[in-house]
C-alpha positions as CSV (number, residue, x, y, z in Angstrom):
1,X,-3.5,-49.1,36.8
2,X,-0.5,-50.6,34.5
3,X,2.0,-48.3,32.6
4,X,0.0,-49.2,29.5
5,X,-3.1,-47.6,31.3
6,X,-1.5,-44.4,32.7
7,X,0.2,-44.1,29.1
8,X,-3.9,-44.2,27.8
9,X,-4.6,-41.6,30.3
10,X,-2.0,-39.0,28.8
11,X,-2.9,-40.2,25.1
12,X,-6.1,-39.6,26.0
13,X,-6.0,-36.2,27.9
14,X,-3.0,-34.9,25.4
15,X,-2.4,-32.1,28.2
16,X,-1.2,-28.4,27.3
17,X,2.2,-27.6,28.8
18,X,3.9,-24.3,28.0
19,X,7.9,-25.0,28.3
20,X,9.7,-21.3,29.3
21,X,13.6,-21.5,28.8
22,X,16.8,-21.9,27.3
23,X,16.5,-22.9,24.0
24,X,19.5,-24.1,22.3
25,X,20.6,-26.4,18.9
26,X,23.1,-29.4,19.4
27,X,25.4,-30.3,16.7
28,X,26.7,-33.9,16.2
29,X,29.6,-34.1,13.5
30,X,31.2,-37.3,13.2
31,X,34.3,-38.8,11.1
32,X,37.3,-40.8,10.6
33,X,40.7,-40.3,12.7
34,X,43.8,-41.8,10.6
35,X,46.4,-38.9,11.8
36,X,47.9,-36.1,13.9
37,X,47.8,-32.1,13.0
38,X,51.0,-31.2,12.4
39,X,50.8,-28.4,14.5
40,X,50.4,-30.4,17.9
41,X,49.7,-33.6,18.8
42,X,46.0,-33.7,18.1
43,X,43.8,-36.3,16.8
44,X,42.4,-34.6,13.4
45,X,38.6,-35.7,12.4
46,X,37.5,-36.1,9.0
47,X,33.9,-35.0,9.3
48,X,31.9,-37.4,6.9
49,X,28.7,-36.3,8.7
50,X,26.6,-33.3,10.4
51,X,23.5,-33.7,12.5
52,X,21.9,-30.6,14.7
53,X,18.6,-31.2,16.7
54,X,16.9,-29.1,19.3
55,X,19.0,-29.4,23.3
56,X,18.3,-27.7,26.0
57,X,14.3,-26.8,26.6
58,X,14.1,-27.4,23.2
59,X,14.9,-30.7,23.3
60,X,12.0,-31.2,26.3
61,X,9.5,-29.1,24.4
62,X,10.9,-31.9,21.6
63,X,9.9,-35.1,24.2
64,X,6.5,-33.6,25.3
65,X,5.3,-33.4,22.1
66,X,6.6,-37.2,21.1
67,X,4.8,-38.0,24.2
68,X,1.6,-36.6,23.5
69,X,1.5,-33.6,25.3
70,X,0.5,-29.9,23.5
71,X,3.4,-27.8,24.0
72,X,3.8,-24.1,23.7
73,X,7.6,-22.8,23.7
74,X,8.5,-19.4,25.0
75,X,11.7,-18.2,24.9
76,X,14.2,-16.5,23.0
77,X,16.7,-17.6,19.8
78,X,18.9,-15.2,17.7
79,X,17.9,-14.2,14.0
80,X,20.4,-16.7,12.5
81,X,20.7,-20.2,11.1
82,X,20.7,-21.8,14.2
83,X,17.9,-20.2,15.3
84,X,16.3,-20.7,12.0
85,X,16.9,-24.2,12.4
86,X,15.5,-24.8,15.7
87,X,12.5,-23.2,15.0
88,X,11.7,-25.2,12.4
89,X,12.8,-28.2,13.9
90,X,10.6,-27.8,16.8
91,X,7.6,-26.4,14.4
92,X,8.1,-29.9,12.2
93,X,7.7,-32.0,15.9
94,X,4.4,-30.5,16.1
95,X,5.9,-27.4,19.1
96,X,3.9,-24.1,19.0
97,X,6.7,-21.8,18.2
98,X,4.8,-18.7,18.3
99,X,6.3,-17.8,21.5
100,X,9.8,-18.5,20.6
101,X,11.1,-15.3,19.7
102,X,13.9,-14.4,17.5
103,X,15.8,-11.7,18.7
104,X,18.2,-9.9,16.0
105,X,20.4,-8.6,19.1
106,X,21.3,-12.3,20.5
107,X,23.1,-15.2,19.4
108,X,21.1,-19.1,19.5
109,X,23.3,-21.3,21.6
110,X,25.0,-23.9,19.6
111,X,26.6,-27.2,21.7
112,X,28.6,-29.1,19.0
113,X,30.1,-32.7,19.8
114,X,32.8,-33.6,17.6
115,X,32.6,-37.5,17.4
116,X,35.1,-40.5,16.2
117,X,33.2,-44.1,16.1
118,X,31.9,-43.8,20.0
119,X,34.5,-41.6,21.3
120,X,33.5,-37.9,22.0
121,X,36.8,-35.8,20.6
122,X,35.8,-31.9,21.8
123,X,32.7,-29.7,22.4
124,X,32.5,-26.5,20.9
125,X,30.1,-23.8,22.2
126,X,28.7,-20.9,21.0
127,X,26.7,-18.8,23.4
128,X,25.0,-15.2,23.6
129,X,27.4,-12.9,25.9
130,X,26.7,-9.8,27.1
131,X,23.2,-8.4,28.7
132,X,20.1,-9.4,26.8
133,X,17.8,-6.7,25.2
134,X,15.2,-5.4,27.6
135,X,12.7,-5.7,25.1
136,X,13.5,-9.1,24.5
137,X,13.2,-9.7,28.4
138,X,9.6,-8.3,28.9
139,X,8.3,-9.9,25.9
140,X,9.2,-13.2,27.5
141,X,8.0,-12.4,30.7
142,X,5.1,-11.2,28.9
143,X,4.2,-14.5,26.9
144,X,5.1,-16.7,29.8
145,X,2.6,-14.9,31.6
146,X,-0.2,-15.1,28.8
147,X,0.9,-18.4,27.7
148,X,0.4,-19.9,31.0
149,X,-3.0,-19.3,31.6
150,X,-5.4,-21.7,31.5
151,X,-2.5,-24.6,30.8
152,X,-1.9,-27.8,32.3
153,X,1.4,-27.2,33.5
154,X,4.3,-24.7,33.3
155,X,7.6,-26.3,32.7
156,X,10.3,-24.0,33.7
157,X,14.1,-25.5,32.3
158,X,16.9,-23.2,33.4
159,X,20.7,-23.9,32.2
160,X,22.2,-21.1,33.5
161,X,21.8,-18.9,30.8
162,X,21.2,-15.5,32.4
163,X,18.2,-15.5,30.4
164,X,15.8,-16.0,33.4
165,X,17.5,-13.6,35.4
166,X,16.4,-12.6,38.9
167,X,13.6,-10.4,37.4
168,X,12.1,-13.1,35.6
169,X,12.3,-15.3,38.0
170,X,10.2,-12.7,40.4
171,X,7.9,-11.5,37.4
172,X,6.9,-15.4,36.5
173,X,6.4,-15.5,40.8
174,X,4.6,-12.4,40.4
175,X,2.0,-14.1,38.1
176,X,-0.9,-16.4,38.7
177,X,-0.1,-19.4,39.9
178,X,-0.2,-22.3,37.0
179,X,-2.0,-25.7,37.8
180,X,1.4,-27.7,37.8
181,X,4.9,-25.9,38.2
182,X,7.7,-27.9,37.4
183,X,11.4,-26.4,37.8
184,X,14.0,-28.3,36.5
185,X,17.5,-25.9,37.2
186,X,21.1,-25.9,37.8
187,X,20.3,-23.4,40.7
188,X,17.4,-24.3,42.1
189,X,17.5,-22.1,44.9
190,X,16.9,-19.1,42.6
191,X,13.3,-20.7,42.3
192,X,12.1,-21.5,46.0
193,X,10.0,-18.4,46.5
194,X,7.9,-19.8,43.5
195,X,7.4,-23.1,45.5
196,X,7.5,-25.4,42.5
197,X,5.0,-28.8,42.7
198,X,7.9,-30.5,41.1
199,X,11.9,-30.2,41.5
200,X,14.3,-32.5,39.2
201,X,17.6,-31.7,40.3
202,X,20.6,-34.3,38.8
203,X,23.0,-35.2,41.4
204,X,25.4,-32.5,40.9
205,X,22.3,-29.7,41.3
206,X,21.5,-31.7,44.3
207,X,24.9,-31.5,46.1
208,X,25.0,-27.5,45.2
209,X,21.6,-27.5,47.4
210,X,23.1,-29.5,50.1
211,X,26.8,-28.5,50.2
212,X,27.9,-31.5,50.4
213,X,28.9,-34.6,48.2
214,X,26.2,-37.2,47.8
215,X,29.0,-39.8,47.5
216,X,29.3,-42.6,45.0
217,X,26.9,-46.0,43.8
218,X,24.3,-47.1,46.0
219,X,25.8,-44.1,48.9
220,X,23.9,-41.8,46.9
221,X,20.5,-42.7,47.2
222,X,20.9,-43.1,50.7
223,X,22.1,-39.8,50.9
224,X,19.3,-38.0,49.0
225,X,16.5,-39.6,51.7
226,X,18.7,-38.7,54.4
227,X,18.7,-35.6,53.1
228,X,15.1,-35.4,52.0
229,X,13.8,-32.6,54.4
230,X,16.9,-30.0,53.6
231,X,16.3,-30.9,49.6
232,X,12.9,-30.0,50.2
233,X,13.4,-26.9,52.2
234,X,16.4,-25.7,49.9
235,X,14.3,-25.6,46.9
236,X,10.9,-24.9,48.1
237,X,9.5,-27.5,46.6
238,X,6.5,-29.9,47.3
239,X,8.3,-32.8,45.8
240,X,11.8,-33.5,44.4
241,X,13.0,-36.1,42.3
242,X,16.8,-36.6,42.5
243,X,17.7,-38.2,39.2
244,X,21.2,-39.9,39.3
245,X,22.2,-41.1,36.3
246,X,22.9,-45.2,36.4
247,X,21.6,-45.2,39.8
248,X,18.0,-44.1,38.9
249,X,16.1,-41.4,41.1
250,X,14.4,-40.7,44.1
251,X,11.5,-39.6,45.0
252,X,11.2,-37.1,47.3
253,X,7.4,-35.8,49.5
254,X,6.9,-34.8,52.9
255,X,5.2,-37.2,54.8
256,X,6.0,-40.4,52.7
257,X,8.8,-42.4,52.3
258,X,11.5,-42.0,50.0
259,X,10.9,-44.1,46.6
260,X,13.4,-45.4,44.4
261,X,13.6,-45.9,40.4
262,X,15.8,-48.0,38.5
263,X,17.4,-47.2,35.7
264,X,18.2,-50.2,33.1
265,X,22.2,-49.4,32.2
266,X,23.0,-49.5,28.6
267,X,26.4,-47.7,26.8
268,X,25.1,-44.0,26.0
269,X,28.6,-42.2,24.4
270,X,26.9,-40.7,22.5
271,X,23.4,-40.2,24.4
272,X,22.5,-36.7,25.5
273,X,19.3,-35.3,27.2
274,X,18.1,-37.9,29.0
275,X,17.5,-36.0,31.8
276,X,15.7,-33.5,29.4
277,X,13.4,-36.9,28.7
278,X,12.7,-37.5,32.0
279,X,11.9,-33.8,33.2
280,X,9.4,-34.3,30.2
281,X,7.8,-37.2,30.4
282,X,7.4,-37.0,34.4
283,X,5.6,-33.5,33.3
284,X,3.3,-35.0,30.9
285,X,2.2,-37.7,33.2
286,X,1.6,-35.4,36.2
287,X,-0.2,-32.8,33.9
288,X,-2.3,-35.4,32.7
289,X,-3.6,-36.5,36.2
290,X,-1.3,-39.2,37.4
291,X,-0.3,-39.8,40.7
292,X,3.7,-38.3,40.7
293,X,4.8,-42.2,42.2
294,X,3.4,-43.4,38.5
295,X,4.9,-40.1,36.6
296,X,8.1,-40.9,38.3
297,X,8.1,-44.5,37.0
298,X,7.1,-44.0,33.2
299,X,9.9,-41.4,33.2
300,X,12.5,-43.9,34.5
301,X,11.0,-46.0,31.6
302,X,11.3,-42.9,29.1
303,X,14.8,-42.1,29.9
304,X,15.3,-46.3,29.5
305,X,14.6,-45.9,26.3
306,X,16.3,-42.5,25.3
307,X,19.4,-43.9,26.0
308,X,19.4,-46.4,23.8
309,X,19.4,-44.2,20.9
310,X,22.3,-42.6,19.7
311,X,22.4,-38.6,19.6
312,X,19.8,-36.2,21.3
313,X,18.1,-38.2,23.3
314,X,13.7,-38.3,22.1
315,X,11.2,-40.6,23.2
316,X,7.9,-41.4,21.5
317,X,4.7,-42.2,23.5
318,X,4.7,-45.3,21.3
319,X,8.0,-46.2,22.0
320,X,7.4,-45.7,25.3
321,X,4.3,-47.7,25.2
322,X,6.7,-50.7,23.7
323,X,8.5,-50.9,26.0
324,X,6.0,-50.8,29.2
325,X,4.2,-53.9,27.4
326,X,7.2,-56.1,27.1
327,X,7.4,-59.1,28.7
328,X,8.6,-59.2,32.6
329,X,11.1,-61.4,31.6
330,X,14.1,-59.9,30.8
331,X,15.0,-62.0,27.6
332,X,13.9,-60.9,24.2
333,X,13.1,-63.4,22.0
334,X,15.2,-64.0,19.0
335,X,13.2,-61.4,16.6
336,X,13.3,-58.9,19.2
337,X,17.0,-59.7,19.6
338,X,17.5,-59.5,16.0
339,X,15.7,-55.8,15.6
340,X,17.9,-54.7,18.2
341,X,20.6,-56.1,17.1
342,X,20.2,-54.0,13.7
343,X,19.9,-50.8,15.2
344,X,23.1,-50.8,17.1
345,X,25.1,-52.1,13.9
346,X,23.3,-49.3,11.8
347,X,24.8,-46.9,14.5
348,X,28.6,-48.5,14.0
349,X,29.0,-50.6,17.5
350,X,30.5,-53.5,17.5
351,X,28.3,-56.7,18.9
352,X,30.0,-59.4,21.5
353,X,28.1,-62.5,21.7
354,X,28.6,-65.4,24.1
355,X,26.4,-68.5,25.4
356,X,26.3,-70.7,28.4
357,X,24.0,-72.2,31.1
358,X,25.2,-69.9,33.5
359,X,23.3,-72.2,36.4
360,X,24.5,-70.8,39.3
361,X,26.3,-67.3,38.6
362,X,29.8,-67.4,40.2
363,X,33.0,-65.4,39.7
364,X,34.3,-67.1,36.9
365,X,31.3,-66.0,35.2
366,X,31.2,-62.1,36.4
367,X,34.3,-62.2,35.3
368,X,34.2,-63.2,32.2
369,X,31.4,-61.2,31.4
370,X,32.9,-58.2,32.3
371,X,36.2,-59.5,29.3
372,X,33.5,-60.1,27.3
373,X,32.2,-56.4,27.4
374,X,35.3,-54.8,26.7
375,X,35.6,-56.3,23.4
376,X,32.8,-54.2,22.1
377,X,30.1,-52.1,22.6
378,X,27.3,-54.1,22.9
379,X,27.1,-57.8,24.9
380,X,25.0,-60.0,24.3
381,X,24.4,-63.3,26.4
382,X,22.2,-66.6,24.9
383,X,21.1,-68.8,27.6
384,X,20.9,-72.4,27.0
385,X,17.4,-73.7,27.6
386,X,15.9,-75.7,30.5
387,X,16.2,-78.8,28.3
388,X,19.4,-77.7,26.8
389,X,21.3,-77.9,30.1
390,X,19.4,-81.3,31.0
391,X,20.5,-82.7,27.9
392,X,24.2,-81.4,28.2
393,X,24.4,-81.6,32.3
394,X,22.3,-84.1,33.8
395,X,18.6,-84.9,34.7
396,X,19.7,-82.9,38.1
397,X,20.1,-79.6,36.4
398,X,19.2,-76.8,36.2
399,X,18.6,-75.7,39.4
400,X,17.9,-72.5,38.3
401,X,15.3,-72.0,35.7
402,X,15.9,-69.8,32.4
403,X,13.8,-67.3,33.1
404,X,15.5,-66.6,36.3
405,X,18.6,-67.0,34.9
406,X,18.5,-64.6,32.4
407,X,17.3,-62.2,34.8
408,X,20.0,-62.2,37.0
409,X,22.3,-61.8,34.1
410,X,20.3,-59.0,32.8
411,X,20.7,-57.0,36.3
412,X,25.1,-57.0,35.3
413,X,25.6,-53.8,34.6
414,X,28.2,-55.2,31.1
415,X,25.3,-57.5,29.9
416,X,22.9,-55.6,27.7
417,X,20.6,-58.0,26.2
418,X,19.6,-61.8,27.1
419,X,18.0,-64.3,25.0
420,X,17.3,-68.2,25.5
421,X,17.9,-70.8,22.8
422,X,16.5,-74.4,22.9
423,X,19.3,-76.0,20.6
424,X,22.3,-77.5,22.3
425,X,24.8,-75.0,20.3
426,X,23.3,-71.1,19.3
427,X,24.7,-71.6,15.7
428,X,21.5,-70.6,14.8
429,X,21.4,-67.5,16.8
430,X,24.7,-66.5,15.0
431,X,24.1,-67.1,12.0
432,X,21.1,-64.4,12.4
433,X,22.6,-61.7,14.4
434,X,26.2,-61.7,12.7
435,X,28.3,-60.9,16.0
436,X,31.7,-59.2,15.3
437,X,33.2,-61.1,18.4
438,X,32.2,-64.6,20.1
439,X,33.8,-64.8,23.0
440,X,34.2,-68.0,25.4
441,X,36.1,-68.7,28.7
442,X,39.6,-69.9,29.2
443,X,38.4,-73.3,29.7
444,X,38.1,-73.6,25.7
445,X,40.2,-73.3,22.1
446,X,38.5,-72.2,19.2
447,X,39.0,-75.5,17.8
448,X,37.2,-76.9,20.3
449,X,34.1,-74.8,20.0
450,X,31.8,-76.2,17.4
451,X,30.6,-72.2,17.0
452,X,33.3,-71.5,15.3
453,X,32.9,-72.4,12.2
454,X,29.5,-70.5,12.0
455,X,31.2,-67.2,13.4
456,X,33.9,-67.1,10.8
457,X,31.5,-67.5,8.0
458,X,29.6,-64.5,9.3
459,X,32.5,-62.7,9.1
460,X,33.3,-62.8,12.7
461,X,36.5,-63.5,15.3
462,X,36.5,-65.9,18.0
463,X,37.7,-64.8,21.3
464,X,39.2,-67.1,24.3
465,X,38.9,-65.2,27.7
466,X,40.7,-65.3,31.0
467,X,40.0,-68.6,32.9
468,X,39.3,-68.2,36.6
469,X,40.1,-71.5,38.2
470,X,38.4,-73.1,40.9
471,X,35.3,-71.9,40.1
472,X,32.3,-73.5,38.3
473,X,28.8,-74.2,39.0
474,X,29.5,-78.1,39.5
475,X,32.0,-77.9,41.7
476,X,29.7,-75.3,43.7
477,X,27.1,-77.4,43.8
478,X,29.4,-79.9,44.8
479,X,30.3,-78.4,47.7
480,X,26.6,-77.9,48.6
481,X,25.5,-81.1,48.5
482,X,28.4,-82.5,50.4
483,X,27.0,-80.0,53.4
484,X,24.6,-82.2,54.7
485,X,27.1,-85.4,54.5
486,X,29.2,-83.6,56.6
487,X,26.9,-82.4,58.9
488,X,25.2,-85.1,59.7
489,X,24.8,-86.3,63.8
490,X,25.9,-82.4,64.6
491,X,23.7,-81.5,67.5
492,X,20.8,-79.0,65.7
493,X,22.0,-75.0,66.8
């Protein structure tokens, strides 16, 4: 089946899934900087704005709702605002908050980010200390229990808290065994004797299982599969699914072969939960009935699209459903660009733009790429059409066409989004998306460029980047045709 299909299966099923955990409220307040305290050297923040959602299991509970799923919470919050707050946050998103019990004896976790433009300035926490009330504790052992039965899966999301101490952990083990467990902990060894289906450990979890460092880039998933029986054994688990970060996840079963996701880069500064998103959405699609290799791949695509979005990171089963059913080709078209576009701006980031035929992608072109990023947040690469680079190169090019050219440049980790434009300049395109930067290679003056005209009327600057000599796609390809010249009457090897 597609992604669109196994995304009709859980629309379709809407699967019950009690979420048992810690249930906190994130803050996001965000402001100016234009001076020091004079009491030290610190950066002080004009706060212009305040924004609290749900984090932690509330922020899952949050996602399994957006992606269709009927969700129970049980847990425990404090008789305050913040509790207040979060219960009627997750009550609005359609979360059965009956379970979610506030305690007058506890405090609801708070995680506030203090912001400036995309720069995270200082966290401030506010936690429960101290033992918790043993009523408190058996009436969520209690509801887990009755909440569990007869559900589609039992989502257990452990930060740490003390909450689910050692006896809860042995109470909920204690209990009938759901239809789908899924443990997503910072310690998941505390949960092996309740053999979970489903293990989600990030990649610091996993080197706390292991003992060891899973290394950097591409070492990492190697590691994990090398790794696969003792990840396994550590947490009791009948699958795992190592998520790590940029690099994606892997999927972990005995008996099978390791399988890898990818995850689609973007900037996330100010992006948080998106492992939350992926704990949920993998639960929703494996509760529903779908084999874990698909759950595993529609949650790579949910986390995709978290990202994306500034704040506490929600996905919708619509938006998720967007973006299964674009195109395999990796560049939007120019509305698609445009939409996008608008969202970032609307968020404060600052949009790079550049163009080229980018033929044959060489060093200079990396290289420039990777200027280009720096000046911003957001890049943004227009390819020249197939009969755009005929019409400026020769009947002989390209060699490459545009849809696999702006594939390869959509696979750079600085490029966010590619486009392709039939015109021989993209005056158009910038006269539509408004870019605060253009940016070209060394090989050019802004009086030269016949863009920038159109970039300072849209209120934009005009950038001239590093030139890396020697290298160009002519002169490459120049080299490769003069290979069977000089090759020729070489004995054959």
């Amino acid at each position: 089946m597609s992604a669109l299909d196994d995304l009709g299966v859980i629309r379709a099923r809407a699967p019950r899934v009690v979420v048992i955990g810690d249930y906190l409220l994130d803050g996001w307040w965000s402001g100016d900087i234009s001076r020091l305290a004079r009491e030290a050297p610190a950066p002080v923040v004009d706060v212009v704005e305040r924004v609290h959602a749900p984090g932690g299991a509330a922020n899952t509970a949050m996602n399994l709702a957006a992606l269709g799923a009927r969700v129970e919470a049980v847990g425990v919050v404090g008789e305050d605002e913040a509790g207040r707050s979060l219960r009627a946050a997750l009550s609005e998103a359609g979360v059965d908050i009956t379970r979610l019990r506030p305690v007058a004896e506890t405090r609801t976790t708070t995680k506030v980010r203090v912001m400036s433009g995309d720069q995270l300035m200082l966290r401030i926490d506010e936690t429960h200390e101290g033992g918790w009330p043993q009523h408190a504790i058996e009436g969520l052992v209690a509801d887990a229990l009755a909440a569990t039965d007869g559900a589609d899966a039992q989502l257990i999301c452990d930060y740490g808290s003390t909450l689910l101490s050692d006896a809860v952990v042995a109470a909920l083990g204690a209990g009938s065994r759901p239809a789908l467990r899924v443990v997503d902990a910072h310690d998941l060894a505390r949960w092996r004797g309740l053999e979970p289906d489903l293990v989600t450990p990030n990649a610091g979890e996993t080197e706390r299982v292991l003992g060891a460092p899973l290394g950097a880039g591409e070492e990492r998933p190697e590691r994990v599969a090398a790794h696969a029986a003792d990840i396994l054994a550590a947490s009791g688990a009948h699958a795992a699914v190592v998520t790590l970060d940029r690099t994606g996840t892997v999927l972990l079963q005995p008996g099978h072969p390791p399988l890898r996701t990818h995850a689609h880069p973007t900037p996330e500064k100010q992006a948080s939960g998106a492992g939350d998103v992926f704990v949920a959405a993998l639960t929703v699609a494996a509760a529903a009935g779908l084999p874990v290799t698909s759950a595993c791949a529609l949650a790579q695509q949910a986390a995709d699209v978290a990202v994306r979005k500034p704040g506490t990171c929600v996905c919708s089963l619509d938006e998720l459903a967007a973006w299964a059913g674009r195109p395999s080709d990796a560049a939007l078209t120019a509305d698609q660009l445009a939409a996008e576009i608008e969202r970032h701006r609307a968020a404060g980031e600052r949009i790079v733009f550049t163009n080229g035929c980018f033929d044959v992608l060489h060093r200079g072109h990396t290289s420039y790429l990777r200027q280009a990023k720096r000046l911003g947040d957001v890049l943004v690469v227009a390819v020249n059409g197939d009969d755009s680079v005929r019409r400026l190169k020769g009947p002989d090019r390209p060699v490459n066409g545009s849809s696999d050219r702006a594939n390869v440049l959509a696979a750079l980790e600085c490029v966010d989004y590619v486009t392709v434009f039939d015109e021989d300049t993209p005056s158009a395109l910038i006269r539509r998306l408004r870019p605060d930067v253009y940016a070209k290679g060394g090989d050019y003056t802004p009086e030269m460029l016949a863009e920038t005209a159109e970039v300072r009327a849209v209120g934009g600057e005009v950038a001239i980047l590093d030139y890396v000599s020697d290298h160009s796609t002519t002169e490459i390809l120049g080299r490769i045709r003069a290979v069977p010249a000089a090759t020729e009457g070489m004995p054959p090897r």
